[in-house]
N, C-alpha and C positions, 0 to 999 in steps of 0.2 A: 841341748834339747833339739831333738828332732821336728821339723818343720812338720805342719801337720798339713796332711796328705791333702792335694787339691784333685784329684781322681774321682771323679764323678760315678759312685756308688752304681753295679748292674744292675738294670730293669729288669721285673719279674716279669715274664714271660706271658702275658694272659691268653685262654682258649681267645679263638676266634669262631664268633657268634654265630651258629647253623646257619641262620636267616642269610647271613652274608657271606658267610661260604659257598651257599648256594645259589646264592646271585651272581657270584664271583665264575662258577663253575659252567654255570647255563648261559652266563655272556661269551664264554672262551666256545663252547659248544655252539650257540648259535650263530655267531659269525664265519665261522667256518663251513657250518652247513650252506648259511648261503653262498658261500664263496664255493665251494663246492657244484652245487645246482647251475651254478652261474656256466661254471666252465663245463660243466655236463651237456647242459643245453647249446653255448655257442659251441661245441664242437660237434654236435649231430646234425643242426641244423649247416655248419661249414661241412658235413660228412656227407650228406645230399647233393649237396651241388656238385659232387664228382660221381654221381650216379643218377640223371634227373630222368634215366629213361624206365624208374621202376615203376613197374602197376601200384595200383591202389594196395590191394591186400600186405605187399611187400610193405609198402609204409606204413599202411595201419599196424603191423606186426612190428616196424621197426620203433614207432611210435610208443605204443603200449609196452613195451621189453624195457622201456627206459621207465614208463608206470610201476611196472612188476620189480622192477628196481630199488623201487622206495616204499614199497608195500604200499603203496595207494590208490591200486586198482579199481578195488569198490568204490572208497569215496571219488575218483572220479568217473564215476560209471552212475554217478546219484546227479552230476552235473553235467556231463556233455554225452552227446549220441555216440560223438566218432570220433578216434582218437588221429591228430595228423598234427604237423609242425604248429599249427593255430594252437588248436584245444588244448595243448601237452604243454607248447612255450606259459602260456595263459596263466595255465591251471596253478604251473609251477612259480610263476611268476609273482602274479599281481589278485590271486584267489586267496581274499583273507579267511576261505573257510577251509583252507588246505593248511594246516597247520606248520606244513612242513615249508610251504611257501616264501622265495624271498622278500615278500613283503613282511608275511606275518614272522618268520626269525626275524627280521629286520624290529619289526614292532616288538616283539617277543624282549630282544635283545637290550631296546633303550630302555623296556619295562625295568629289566635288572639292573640297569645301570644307576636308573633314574631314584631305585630304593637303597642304591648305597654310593648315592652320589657323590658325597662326604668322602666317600673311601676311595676312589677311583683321581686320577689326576682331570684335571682340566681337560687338557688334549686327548685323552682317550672318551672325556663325555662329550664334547665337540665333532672329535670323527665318527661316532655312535650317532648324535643328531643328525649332523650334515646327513647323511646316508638315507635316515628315516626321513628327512623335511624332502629329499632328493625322489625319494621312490613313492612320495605322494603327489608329487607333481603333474601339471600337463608336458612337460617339458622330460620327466621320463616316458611318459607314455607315447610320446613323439619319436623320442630316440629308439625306443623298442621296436616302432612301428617300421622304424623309415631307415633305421640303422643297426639290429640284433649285437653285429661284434661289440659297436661302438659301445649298446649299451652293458652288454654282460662285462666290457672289461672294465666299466666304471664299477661295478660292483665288488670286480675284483682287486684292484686297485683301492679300494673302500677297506676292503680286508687287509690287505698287504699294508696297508697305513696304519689300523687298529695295530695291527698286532707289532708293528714296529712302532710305534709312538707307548704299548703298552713295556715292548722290553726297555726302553729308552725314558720313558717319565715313571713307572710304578714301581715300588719297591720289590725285590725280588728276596719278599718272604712269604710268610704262609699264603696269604692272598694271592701272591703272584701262580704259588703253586695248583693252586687251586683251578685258576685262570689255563695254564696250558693244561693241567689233566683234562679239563674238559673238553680242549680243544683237541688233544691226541688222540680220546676216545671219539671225537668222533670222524675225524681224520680215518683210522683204524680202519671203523666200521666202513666207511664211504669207499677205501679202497679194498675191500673185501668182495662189497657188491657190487663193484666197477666191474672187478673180475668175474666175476659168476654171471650178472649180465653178457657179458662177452662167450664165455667159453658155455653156458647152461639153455640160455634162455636164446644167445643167437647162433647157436653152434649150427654150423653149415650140412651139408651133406659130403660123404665121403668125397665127391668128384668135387666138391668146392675149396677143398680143404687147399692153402697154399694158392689160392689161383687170387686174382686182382680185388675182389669183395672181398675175401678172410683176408687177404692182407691191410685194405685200409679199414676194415674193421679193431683190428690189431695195433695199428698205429693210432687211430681214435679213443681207445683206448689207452695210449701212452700218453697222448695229448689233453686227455678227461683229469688225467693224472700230475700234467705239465712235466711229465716223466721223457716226453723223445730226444730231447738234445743231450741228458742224460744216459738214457740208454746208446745213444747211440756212439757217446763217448764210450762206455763202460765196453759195448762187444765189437765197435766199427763192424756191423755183419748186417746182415738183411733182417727184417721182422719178422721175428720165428715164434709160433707161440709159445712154446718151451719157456724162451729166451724171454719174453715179456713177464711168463708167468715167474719165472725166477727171479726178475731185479725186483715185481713189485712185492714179492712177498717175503725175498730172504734177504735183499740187499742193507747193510748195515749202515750205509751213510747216506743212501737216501731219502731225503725228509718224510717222505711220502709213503714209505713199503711198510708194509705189516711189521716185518720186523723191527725197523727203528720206531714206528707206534711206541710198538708194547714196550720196547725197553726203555720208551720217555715213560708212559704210563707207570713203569716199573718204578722211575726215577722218582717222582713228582710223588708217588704216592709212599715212598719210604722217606721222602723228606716233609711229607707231613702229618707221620707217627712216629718221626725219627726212630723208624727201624735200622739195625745195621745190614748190608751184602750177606745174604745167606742165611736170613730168618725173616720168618713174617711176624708182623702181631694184629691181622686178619684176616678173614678169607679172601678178602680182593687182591691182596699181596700174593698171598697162596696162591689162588689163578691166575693171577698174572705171570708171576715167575715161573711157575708150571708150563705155560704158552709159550714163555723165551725159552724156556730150554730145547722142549718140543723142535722151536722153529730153530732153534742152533745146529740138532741133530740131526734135521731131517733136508734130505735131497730132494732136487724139483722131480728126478726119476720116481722117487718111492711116493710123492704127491701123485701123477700120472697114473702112477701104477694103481694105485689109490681110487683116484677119480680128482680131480680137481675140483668140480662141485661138491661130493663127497666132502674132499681136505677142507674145504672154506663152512660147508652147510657143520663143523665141527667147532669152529670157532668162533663165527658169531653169536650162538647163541651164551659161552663164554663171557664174549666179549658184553655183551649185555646185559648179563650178570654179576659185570664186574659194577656196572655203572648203579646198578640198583644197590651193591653191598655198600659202594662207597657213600648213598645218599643214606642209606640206613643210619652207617658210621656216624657219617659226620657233620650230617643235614637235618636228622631229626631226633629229639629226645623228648624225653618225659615232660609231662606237662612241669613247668619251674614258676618262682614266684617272680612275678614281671616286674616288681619293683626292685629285685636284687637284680636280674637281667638289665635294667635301664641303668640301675648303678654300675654294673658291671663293663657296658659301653662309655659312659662318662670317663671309666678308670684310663681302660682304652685308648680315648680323646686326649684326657690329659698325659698319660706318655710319650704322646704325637708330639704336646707342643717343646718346640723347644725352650731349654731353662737358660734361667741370665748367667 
């Protein structure tokens, strides 16, 4: 007689519960943003100090182009007169009624965490706190003051822990995936409008084009991106906007370019309807794949040709729509009976624990 089998029978698979998928999703997205803001802000304000002989008007314009950025012109036009390194750093900063603000993603952030805190590892609820106890303090607000780099790269550094303490302690299954689509779309989005800032809203005149201002504007732009030591490995040549606009939007291995976005986007979101390579089974798969192939085909000459603004003002609003299909999908359903959902989480729980 054959020994009977000691092979521990496969667990069935269970959905993962909207409410925390989308807690899962807006954590990956908001820490990013602020990690983003952060490095936006110290590099404009370290971009001034190699030009402090501009007029007012110049600043004010250089000021507001970084507002027009994030589409929150209005709302901050309801709270300060004049926009310049003060009101802009501020707004963005430490203004809880700017939504987009690093305090309030910050806050935003542990809100999610804090509703599936059960499901998240220790250390990633711990460097989520730390962060928020950090950016309520006198002790940030001192650093801001008296030290800008010091403090934006503690924000950043905040994020580069999140996100490596999350590949490093969290399970990398649906949850995990969830966790970086959120983070690539907004990754994505951030370096879209990096660009179009740059080449739209502060585009030079003919006779400035190539001359000492378009150039460290060009490279502020690499640095918004943490893209320069990068780029300048990839062309060893001088800051060309050509050449900028092409690593950040076609280059395939850098973390940061449109293209390596969408093909994680592409990834993360076929590993969580296990679609296979070459068929969708929804419209955000659909638009997404549609975008990678786009950006596969297409040369930085026929974007130029194009318009640059034009090529970009075409796929954010895409990209936007990917993010709405995806909460549709898999973030919200029909009203359900909450006592089969609470069962349903229990089921959950007990597959976590482990058996004797």
């Amino acid at each position: 007689m054959k020994a009977a089998s000691l092979a521990t029978p496969p667990r069935r698979k269970l959905p993962m519960l909207s409410r925390v998928a989308n807690s899962l999703y807006w954590l990956g997205r908001y820490f990013e943003r602020a990690e983003n803001t952060a490095r936006l802000l110290d590099v404009n304000l370290q971009l001034l100090l190699d030009f402090e002989k501009l007029d007012d008007a110049t600043l004010t314009e250089h000021w507001l182009s970084i507002i027009h950025s994030t589409a929150d012109a209005e709302l901050f036009a309801q709270h300060y007169p004049k926009a310049d390194a003060m009101t802009v750093t501020e707004f963005m900063t430490f203004n809880p009624a700017n939504p987009s603000s690093i305090l309030s993603c910050t806050l935003a952030a542990r809100e999610n965490a804090r509703m599936i805190r059960d499901r998240i590892s220790l250390e990633m609820w711990e460097a989520v706190n730390d962060l928020h106890l950090f950016l309520n303090s006198h002790e940030a607000r001192s650093l801001w003051q008296h030290s800008p780099t010091e403090f934006f790269a503690r924000i950043k550094n905040a994020s580069h822990l999140f996100q490596g303490l999350t590949g490093a302690t969290f399970p990398h299954d649906e949850g995990y995936n969830f966790i970086q689509l959120g983070r690539f779309i907004e990754r994505a989005d951030k370096t879209i409008r990096l660009l179009d800032l740059k080449y739209h809203i502060l585009l030079p005149s003919a006779s400035d084009v190539g001359g000492a201002i378009d150039t460290a504007q060009w490279g502020a732009v690499l640095r918004c991106a943490s893209a320069l030591e990068a780029y300048r490995r990839f062309y060893v040549s001088e800051i060309l906007p050509w050449k900028v606009s092409e690593f950040l939007l076609f280059s395939e291995t850098f973390p940061r370019s449109v293209r390596h976005c969408l093909g994680q986007i592409d990834l993360y979101l076929r590993r969580i309807s296990g679609t296979p390579v070459g068929q969708h089974n929804n419209e955000a798969e659909r638009l997404c794949g549609r975008l990678v192939s786009e950006l596969n085909y297409t040369s930085i000459d026929e974007v130029f040709r194009k318009g640059l603004h034009e090529f970009l003002s075409q796929i954010l609003p895409v990209l936007d729509q990917i993010g709405t299909i995806v909460f549709d999908t898999f973030m919200t359903h029909r009203p359900v009976d909450e006592v089969a959902e609470v069962r349903l989480h229990q089921q959950e729980e007990q597959q976590q624990q482990p058996r004797a």
